[in-house]
N, CA and C atoms of all chains as a GROMACS GRO file, in nm:
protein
  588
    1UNK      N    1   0.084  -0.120   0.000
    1UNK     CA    2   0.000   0.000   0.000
    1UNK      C    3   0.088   0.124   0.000
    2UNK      N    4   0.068   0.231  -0.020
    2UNK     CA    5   0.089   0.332  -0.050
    2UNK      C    6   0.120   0.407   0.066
    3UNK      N    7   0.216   0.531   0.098
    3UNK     CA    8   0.162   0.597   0.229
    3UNK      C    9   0.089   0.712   0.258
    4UNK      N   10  -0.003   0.737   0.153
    4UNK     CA   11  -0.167   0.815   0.142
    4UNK      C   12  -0.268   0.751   0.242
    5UNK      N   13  -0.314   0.624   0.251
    5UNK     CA   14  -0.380   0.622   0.354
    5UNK      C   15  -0.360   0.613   0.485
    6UNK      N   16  -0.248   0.604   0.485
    6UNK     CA   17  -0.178   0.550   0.657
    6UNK      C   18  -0.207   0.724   0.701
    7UNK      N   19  -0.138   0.832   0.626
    7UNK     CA   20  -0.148   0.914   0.627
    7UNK      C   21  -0.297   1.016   0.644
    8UNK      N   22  -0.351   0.897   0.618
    8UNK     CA   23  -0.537   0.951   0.637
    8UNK      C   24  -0.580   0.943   0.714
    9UNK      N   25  -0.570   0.825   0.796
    9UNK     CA   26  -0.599   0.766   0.868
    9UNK      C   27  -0.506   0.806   1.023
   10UNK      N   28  -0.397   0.827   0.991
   10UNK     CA   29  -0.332   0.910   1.147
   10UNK      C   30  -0.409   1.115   1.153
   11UNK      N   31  -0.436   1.142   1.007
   11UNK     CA   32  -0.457   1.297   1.014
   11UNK      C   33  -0.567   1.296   1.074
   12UNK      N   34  -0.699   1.142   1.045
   12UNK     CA   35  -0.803   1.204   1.149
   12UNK      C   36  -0.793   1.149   1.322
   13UNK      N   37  -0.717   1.037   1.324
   13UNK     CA   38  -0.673   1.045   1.430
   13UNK      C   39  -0.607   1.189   1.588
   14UNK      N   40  -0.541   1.250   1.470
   14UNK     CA   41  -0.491   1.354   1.529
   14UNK      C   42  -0.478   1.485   1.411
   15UNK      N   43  -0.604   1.560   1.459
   15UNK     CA   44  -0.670   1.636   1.348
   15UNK      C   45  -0.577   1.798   1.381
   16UNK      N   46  -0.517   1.787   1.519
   16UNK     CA   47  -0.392   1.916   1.580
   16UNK      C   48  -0.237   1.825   1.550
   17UNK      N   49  -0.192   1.765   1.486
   17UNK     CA   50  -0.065   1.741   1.459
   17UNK      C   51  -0.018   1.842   1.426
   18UNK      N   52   0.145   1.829   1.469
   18UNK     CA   53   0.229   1.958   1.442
   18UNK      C   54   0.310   1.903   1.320
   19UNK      N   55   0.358   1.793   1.317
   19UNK     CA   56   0.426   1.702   1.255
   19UNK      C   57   0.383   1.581   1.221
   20UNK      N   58   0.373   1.585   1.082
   20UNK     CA   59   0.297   1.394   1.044
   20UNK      C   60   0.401   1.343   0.895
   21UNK      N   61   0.461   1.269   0.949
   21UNK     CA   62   0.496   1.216   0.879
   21UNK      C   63   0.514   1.036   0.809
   22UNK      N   64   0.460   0.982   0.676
   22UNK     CA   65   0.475   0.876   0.666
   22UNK      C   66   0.593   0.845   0.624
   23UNK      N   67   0.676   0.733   0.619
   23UNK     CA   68   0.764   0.677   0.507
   23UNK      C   69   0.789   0.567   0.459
   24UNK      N   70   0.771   0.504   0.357
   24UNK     CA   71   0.765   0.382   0.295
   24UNK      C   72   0.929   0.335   0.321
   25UNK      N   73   1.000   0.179   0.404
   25UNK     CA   74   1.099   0.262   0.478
   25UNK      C   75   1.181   0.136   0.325
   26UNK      N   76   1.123   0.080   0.256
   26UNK     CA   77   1.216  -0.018   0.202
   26UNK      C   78   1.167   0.041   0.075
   27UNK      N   79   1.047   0.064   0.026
   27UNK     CA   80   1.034   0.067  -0.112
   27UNK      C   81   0.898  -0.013  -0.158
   28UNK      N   82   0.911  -0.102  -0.087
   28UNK     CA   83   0.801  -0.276  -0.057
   28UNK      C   84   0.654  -0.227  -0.023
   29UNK      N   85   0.612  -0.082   0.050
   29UNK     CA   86   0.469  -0.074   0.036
   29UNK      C   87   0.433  -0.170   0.188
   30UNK      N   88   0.556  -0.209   0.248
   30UNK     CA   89   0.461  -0.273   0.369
   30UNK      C   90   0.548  -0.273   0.461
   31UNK      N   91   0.657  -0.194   0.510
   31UNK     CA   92   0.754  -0.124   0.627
   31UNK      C   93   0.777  -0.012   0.628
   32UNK      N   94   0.640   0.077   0.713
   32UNK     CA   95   0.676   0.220   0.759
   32UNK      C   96   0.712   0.244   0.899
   33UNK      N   97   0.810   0.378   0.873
   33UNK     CA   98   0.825   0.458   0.937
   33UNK      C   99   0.715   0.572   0.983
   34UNK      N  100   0.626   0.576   1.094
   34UNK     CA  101   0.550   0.716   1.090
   34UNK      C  102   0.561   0.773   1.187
   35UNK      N  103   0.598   0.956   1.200
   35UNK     CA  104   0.609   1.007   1.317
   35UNK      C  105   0.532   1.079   1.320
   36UNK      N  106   0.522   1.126   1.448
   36UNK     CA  107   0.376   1.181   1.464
   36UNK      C  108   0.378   1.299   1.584
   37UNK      N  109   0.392   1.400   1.550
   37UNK     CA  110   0.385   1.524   1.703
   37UNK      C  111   0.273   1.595   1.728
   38UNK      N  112   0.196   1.591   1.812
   38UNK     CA  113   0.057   1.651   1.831
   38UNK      C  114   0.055   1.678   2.001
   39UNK      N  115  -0.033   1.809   2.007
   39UNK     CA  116  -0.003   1.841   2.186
   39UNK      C  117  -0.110   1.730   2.236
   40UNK      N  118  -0.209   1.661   2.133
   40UNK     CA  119  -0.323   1.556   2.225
   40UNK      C  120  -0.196   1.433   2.265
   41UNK      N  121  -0.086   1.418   2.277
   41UNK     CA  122   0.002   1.302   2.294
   41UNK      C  123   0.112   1.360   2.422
   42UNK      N  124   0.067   1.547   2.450
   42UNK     CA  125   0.138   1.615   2.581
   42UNK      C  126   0.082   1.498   2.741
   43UNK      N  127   0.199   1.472   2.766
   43UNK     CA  128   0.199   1.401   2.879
   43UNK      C  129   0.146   1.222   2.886
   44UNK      N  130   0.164   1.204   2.812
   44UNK     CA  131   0.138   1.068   2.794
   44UNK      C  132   0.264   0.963   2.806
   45UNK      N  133   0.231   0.882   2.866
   45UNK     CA  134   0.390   0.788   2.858
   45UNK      C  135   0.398   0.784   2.688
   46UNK      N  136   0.533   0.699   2.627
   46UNK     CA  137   0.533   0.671   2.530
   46UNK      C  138   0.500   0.521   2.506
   47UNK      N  139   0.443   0.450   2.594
   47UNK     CA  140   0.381   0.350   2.577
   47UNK      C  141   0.240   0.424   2.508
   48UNK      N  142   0.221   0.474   2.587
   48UNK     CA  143   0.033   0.528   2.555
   48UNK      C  144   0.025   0.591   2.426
   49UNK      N  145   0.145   0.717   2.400
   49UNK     CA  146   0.156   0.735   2.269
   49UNK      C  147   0.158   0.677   2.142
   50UNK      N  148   0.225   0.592   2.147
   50UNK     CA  149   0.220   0.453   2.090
   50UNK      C  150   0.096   0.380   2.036
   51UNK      N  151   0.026   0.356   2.163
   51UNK     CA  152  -0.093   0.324   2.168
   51UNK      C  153  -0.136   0.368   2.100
   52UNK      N  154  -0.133   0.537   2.064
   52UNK     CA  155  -0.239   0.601   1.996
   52UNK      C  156  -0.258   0.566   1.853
   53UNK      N  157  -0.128   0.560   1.823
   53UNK     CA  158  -0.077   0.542   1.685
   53UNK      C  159  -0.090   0.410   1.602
   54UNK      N  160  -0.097   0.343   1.696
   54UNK     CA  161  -0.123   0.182   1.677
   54UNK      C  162  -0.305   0.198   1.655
   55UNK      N  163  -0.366   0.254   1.754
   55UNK     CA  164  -0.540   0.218   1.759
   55UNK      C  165  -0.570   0.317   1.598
   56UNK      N  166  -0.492   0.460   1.561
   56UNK     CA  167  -0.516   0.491   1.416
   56UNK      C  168  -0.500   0.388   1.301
   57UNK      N  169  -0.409   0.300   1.375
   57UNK     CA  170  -0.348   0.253   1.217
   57UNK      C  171  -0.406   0.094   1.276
   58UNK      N  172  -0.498   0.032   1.298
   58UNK     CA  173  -0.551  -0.024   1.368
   58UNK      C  174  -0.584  -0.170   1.235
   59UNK      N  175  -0.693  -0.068   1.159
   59UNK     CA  176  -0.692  -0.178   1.009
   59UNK      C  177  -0.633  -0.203   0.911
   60UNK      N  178  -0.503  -0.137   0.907
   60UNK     CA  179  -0.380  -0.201   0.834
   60UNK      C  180  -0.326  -0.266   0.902
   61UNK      N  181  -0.304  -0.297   1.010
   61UNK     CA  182  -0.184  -0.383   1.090
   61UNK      C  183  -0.275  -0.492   1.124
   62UNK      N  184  -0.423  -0.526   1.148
   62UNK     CA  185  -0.506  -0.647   1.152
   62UNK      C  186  -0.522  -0.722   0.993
   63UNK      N  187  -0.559  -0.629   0.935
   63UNK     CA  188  -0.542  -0.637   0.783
   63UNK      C  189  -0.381  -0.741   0.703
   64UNK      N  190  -0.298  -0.722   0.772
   64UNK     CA  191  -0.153  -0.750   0.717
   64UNK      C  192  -0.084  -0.672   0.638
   65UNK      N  193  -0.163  -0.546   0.621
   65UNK     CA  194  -0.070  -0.452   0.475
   65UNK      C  195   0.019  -0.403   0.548
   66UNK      N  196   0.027  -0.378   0.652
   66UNK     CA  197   0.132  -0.334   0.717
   66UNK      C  198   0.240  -0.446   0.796
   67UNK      N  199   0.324  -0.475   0.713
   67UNK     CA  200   0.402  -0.567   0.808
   67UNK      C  201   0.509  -0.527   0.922
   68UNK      N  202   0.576  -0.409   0.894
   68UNK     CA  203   0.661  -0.365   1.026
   68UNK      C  204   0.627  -0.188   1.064
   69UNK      N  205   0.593  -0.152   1.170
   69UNK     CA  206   0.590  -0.048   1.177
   69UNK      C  207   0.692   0.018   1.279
   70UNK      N  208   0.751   0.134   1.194
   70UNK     CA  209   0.836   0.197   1.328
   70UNK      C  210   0.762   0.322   1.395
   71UNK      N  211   0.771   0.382   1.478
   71UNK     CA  212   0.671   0.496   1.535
   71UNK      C  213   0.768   0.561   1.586
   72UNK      N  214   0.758   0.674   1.656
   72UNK     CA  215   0.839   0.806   1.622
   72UNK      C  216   0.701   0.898   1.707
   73UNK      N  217   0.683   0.932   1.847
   73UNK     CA  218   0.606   1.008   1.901
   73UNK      C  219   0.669   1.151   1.992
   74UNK      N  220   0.606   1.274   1.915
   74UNK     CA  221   0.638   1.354   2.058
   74UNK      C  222   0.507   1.442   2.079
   75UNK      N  223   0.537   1.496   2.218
   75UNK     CA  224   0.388   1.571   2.247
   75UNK      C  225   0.418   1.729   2.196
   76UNK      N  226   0.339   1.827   2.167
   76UNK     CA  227   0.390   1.933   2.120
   76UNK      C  228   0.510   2.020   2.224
   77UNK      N  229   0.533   2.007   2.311
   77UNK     CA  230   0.638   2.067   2.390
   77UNK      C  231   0.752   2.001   2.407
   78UNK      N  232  -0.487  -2.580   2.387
   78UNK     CA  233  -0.422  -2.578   2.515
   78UNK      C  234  -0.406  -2.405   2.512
   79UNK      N  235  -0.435  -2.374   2.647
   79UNK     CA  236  -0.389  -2.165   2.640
   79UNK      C  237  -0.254  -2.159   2.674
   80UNK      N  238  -0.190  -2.064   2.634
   80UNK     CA  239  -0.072  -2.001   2.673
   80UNK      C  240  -0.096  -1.901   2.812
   81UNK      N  241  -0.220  -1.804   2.819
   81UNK     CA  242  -0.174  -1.700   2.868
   81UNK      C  243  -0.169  -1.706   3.015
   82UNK      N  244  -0.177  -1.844   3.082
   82UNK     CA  245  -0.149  -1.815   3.197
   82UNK      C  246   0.007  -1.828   3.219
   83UNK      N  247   0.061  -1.880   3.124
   83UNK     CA  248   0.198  -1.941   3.116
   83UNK      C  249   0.275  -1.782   3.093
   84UNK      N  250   0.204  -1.716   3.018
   84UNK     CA  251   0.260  -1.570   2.956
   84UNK      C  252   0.282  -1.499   3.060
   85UNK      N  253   0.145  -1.476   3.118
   85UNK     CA  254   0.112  -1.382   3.227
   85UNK      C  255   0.204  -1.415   3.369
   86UNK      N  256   0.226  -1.490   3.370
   86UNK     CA  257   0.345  -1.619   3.473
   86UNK      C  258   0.481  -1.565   3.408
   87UNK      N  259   0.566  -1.589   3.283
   87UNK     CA  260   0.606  -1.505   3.258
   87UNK      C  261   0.699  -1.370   3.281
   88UNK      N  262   0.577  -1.277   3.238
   88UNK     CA  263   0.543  -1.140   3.256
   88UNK      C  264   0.584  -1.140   3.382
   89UNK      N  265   0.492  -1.172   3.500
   89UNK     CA  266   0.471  -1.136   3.655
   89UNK      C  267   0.599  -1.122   3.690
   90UNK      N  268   0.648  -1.272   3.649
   90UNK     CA  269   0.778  -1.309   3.761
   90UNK      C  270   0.936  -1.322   3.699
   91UNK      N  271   0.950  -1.264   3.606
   91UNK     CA  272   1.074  -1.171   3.514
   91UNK      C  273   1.074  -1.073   3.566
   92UNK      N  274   1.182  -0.991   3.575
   92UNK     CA  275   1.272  -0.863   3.611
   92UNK      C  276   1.268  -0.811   3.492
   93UNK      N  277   1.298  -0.871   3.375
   93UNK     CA  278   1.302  -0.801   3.210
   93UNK      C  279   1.292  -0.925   3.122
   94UNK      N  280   1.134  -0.954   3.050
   94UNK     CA  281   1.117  -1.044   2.948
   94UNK      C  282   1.113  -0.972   2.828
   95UNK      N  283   1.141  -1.030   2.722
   95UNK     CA  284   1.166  -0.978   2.619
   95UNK      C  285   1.080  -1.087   2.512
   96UNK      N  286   0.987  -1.072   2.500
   96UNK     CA  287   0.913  -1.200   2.430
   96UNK      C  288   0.935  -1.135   2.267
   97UNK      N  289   1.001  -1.203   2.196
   97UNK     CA  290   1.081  -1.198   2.041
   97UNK      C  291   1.025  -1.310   1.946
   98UNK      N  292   1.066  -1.268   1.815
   98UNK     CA  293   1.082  -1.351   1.720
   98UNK      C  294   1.269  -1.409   1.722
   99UNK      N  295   1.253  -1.544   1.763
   99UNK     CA  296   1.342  -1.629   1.766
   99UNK      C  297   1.414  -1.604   1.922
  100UNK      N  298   1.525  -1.653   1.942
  100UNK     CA  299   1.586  -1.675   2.042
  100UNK      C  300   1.699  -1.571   2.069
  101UNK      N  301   1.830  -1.532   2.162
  101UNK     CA  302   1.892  -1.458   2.200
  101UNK      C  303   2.024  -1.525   2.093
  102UNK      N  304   2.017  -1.674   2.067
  102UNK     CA  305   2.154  -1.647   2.002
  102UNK      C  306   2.102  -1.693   1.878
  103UNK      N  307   1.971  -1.705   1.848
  103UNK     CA  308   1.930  -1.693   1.693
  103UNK      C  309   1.842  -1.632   1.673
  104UNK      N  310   1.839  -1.464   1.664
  104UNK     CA  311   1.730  -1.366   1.620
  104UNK      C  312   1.613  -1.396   1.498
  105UNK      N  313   1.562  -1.389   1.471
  105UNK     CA  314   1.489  -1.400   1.356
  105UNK      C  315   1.432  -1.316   1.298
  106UNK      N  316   1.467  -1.179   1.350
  106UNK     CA  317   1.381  -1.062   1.291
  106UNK      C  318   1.470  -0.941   1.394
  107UNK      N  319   1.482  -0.820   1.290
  107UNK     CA  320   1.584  -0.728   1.286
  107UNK      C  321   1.483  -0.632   1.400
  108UNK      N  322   1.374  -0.591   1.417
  108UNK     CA  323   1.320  -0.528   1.542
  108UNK      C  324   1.337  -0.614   1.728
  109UNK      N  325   1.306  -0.714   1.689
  109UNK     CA  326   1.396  -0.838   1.825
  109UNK      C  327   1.522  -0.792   1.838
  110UNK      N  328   1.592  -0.822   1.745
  110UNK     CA  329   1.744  -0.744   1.741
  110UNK      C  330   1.760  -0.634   1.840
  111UNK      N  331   1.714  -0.547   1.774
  111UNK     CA  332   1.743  -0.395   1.837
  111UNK      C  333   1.660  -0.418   1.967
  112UNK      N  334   1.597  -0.448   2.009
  112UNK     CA  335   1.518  -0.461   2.136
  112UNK      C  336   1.639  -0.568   2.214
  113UNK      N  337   1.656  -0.682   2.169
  113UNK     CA  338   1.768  -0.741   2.288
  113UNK      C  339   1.882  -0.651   2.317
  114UNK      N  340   1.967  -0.601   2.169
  114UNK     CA  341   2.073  -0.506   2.197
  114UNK      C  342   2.033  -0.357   2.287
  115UNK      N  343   1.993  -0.310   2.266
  115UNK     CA  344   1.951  -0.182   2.366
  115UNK      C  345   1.932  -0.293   2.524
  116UNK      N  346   1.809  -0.347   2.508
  116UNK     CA  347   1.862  -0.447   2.681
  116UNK      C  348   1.982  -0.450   2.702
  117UNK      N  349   2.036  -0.491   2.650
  117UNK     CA  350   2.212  -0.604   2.644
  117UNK      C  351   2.305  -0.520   2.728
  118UNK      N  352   2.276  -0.328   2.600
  118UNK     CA  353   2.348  -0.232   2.594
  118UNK      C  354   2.364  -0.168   2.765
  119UNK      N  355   2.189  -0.166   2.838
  119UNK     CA  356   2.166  -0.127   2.929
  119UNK      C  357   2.208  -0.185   3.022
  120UNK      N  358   2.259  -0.336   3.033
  120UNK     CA  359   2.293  -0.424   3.130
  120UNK      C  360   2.197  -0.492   3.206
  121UNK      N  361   2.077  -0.507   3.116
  121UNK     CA  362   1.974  -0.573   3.197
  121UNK      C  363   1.958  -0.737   3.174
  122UNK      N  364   1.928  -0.751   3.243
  122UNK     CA  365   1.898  -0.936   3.286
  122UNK      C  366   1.801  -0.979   3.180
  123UNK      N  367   1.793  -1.034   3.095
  123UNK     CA  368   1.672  -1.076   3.022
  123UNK      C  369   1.590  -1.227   2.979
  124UNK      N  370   1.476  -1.236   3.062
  124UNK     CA  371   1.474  -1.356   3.015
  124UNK      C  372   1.326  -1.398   2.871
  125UNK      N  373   1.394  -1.418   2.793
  125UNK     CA  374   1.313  -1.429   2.626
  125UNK      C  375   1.235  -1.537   2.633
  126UNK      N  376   1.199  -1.490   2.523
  126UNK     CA  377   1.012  -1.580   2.525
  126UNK      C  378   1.041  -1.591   2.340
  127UNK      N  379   1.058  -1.705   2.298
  127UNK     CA  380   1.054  -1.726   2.147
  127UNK      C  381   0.893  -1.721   2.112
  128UNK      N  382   0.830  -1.610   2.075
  128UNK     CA  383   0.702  -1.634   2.009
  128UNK      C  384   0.682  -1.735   1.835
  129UNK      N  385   0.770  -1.787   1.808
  129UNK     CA  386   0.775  -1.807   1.655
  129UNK      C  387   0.681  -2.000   1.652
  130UNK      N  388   0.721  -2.042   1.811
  130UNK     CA  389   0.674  -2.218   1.759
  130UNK      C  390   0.539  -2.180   1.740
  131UNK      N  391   0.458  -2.116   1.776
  131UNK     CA  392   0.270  -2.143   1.769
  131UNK      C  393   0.263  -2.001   1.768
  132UNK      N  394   0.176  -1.985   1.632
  132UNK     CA  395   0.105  -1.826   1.631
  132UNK      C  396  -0.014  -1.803   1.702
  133UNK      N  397  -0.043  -1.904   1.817
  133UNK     CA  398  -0.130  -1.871   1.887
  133UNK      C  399  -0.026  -1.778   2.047
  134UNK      N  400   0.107  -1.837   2.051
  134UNK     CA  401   0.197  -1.753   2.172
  134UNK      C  402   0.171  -1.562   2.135
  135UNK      N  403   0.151  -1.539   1.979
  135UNK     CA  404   0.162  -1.389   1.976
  135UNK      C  405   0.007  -1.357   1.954
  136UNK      N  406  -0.073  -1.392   1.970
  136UNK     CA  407  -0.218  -1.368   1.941
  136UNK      C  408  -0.246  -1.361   2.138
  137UNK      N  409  -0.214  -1.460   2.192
  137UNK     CA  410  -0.272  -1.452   2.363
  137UNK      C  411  -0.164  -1.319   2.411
  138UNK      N  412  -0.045  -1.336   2.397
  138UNK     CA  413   0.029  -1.258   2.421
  138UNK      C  414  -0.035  -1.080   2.366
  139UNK      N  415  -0.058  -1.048   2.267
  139UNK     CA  416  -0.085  -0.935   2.200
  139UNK      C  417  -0.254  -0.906   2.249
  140UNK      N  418  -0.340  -1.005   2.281
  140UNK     CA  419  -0.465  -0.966   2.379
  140UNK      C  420  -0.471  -0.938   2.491
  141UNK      N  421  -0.326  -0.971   2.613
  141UNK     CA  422  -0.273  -1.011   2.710
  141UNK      C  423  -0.246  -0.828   2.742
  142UNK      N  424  -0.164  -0.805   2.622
  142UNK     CA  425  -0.041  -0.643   2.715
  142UNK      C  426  -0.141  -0.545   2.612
  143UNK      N  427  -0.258  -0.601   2.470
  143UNK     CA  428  -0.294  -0.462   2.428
  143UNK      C  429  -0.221  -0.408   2.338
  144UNK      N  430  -0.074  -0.513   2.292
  144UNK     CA  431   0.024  -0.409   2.214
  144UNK      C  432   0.028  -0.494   2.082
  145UNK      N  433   0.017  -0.476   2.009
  145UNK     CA  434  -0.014  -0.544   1.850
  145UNK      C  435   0.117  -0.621   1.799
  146UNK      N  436   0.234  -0.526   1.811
  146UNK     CA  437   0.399  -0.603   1.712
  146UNK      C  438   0.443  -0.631   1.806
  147UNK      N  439   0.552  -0.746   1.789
  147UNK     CA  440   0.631  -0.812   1.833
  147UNK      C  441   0.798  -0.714   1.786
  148UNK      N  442   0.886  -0.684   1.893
  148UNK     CA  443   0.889  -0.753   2.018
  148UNK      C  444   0.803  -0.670   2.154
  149UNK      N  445   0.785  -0.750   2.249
  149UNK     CA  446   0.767  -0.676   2.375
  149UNK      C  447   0.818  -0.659   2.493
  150UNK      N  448   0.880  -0.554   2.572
  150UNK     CA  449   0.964  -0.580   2.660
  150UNK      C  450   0.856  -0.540   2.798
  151UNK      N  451   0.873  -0.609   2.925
  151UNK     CA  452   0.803  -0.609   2.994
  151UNK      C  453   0.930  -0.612   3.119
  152UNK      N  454   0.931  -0.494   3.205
  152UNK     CA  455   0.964  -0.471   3.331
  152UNK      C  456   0.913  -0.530   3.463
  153UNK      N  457   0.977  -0.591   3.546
  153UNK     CA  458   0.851  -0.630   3.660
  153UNK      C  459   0.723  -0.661   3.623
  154UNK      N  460   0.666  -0.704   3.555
  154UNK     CA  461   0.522  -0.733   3.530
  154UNK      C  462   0.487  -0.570   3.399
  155UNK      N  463   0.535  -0.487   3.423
  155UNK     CA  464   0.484  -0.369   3.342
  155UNK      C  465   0.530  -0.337   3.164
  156UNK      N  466   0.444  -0.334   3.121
  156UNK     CA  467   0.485  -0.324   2.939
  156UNK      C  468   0.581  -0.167   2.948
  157UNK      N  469   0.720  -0.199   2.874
  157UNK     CA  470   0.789  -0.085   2.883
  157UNK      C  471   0.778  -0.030   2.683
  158UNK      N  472   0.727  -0.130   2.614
  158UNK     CA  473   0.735  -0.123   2.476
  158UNK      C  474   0.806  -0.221   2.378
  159UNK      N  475   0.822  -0.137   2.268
  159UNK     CA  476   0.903  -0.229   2.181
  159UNK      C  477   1.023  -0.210   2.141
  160UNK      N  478   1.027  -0.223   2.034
  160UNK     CA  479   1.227  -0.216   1.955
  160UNK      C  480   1.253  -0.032   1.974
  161UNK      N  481   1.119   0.048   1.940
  161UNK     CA  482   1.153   0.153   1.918
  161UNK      C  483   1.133   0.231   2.075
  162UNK      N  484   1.055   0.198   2.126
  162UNK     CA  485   1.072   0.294   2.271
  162UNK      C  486   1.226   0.244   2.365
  163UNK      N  487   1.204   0.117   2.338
  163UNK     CA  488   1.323   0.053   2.428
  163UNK      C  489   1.452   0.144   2.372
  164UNK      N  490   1.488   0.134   2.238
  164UNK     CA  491   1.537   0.215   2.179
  164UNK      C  492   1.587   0.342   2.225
  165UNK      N  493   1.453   0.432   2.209
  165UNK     CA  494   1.477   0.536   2.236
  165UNK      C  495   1.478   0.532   2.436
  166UNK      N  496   1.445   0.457   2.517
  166UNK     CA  497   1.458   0.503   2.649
  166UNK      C  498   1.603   0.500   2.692
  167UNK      N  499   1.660   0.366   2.582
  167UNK     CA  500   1.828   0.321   2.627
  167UNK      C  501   1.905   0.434   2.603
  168UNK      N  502   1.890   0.495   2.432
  168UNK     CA  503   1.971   0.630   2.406
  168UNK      C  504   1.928   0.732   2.539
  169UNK      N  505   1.866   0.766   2.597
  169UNK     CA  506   1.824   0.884   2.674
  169UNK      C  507   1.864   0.832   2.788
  170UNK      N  508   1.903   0.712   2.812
  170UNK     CA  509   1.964   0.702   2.970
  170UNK      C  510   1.804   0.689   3.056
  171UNK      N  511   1.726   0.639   3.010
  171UNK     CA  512   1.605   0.629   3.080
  171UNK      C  513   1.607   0.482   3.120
  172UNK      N  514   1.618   0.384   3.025
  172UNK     CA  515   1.594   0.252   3.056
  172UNK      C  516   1.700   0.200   3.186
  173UNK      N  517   1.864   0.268   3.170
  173UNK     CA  518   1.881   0.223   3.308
  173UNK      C  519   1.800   0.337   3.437
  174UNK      N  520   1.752   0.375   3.419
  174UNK     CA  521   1.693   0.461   3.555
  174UNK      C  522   1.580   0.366   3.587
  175UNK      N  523   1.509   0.321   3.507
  175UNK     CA  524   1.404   0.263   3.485
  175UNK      C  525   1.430   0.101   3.590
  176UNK      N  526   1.548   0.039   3.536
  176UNK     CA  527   1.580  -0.070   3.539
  176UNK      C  528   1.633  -0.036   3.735
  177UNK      N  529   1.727   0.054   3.720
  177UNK     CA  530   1.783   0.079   3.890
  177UNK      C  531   1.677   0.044   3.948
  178UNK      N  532   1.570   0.171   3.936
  178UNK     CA  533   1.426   0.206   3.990
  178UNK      C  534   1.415   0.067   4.052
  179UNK      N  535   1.367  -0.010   3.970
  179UNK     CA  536   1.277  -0.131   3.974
  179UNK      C  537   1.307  -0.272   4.035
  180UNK      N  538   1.470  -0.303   3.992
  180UNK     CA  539   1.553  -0.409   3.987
  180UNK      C  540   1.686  -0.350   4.085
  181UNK      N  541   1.707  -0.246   4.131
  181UNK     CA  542   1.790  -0.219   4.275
  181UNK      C  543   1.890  -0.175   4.176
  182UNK      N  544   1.997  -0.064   4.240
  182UNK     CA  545   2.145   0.007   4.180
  182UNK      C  546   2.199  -0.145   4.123
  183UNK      N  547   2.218  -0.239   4.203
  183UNK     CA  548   2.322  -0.352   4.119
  183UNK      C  549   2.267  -0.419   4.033
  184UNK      N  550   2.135  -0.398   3.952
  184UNK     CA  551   2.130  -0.509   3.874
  184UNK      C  552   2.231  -0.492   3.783
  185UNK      N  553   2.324  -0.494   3.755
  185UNK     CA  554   2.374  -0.512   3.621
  185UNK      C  555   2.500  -0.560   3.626
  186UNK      N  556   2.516  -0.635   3.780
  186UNK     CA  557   2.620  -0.679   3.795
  186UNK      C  558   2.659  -0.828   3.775
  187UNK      N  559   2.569  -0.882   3.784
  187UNK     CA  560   2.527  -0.985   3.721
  187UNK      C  561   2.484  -1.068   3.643
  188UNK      N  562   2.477  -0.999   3.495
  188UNK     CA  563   2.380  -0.991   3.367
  188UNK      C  564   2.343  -1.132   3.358
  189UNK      N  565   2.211  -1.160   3.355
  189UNK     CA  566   2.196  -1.316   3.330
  189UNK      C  567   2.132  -1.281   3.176
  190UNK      N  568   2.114  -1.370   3.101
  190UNK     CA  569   1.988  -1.429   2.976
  190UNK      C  570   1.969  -1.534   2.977
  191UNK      N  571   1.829  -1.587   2.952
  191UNK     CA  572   1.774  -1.703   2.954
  191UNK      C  573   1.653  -1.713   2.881
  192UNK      N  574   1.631  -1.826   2.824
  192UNK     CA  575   1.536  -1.839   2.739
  192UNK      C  576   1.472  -1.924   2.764
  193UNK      N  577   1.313  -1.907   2.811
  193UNK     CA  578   1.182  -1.982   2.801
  193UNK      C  579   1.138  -2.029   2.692
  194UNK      N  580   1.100  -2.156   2.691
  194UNK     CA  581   1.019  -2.229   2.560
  194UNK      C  582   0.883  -2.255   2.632
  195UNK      N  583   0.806  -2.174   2.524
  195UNK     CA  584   0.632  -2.240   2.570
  195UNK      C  585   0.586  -2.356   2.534
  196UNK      N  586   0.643  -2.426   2.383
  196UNK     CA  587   0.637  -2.506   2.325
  196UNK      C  588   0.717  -2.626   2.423
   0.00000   0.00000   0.00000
């Protein structure tokens, strides 16, 4: 897959991102990189952040289109 | 047959499990990797959990902590993350604070690894 929807799918997740970024990390369409900075992720462990990012991207990674994901979280401060 | 009381057993009673694809001296996947090495790096004790014999170990396991990819590192009973937080807590000097905290100033004088088979 492409990284247009991953990208859709985290923007409505977190509709105040400061920073969104996808990246296709091999070429292959199924190992991204996505980082993600939004103040809704201020004070959160980075377990929980995580979390967040995982419950956006929720039906690609049950799905299988996503086979490795790396994540990349900060809160806006 | 269930795993997750075996998991949760585990989890509880580890200082630092690291439940992976493959074993400590045969990785099988480059995110396990970086999750044992950052442990390794930190001087923590680890005892691994090969999820690879039954894809039912990462299905109870992943309903169990809530966290979807493999690997998972688990502190005292508590989910600390994966390849990439572990990662990033080891660079920041967090994971040993974390590890002192939890496991006393000397754990790391002793580094053990050991590997559990569920299978």
């Amino acid at each position: 897959m492409s990284t247009q929807p991953l990208r859709e799918l985290l923007e409505q997740a977190f509709p105040d991102a400061t920073e969104l970024q996808v990246t296709d990390r091999t070429g292959g369409g199924d190992h991204f990189h996505v980082l993600v900075a939004s103040p809704s992720l201020d004070g959160l462990s980075l377990v929980d952040q995580h979390r967040r990012v995982y419950d956006a991207l929720a039906a690609p990674l049950a799905d299988g289109s996503i086979h490795e994901l790396r994540i990349s979280t900060k809160g806006a401060t | 047959m269930s795993y997750t009381d075996r998991i949760r057993g585990i989890i509880d009673d580890s200082d630092v499990a690291l439940f992976m694809k493959g074993t400590p001296s045969l990785v099988m996947c480059g995110n396990s990797d970086r999750a044992l090495r950052a442990l390794r790096r930190a001087g923590a004790p680890v005892t691994a959990v090969d999820i690879l014999p039954d894809p039912q170990i990462r299905q109870e396991l992943s309903a169990l902590s809530g966290w979807p990819t493999i690997p998972q590192v688990f502190v005292r009973g508590e989910l600390v993350g994966g390849a990439d937080i572990v990662e990033e807590l080891e660079a920041s000097g967090e994971l040993e604070r974390t590890l002192r905290e939890k496991l006393g100033n000397g754990y790391a004088e002793v580094r053990t690894e050991e590997t559990v088979a569920l299978v």
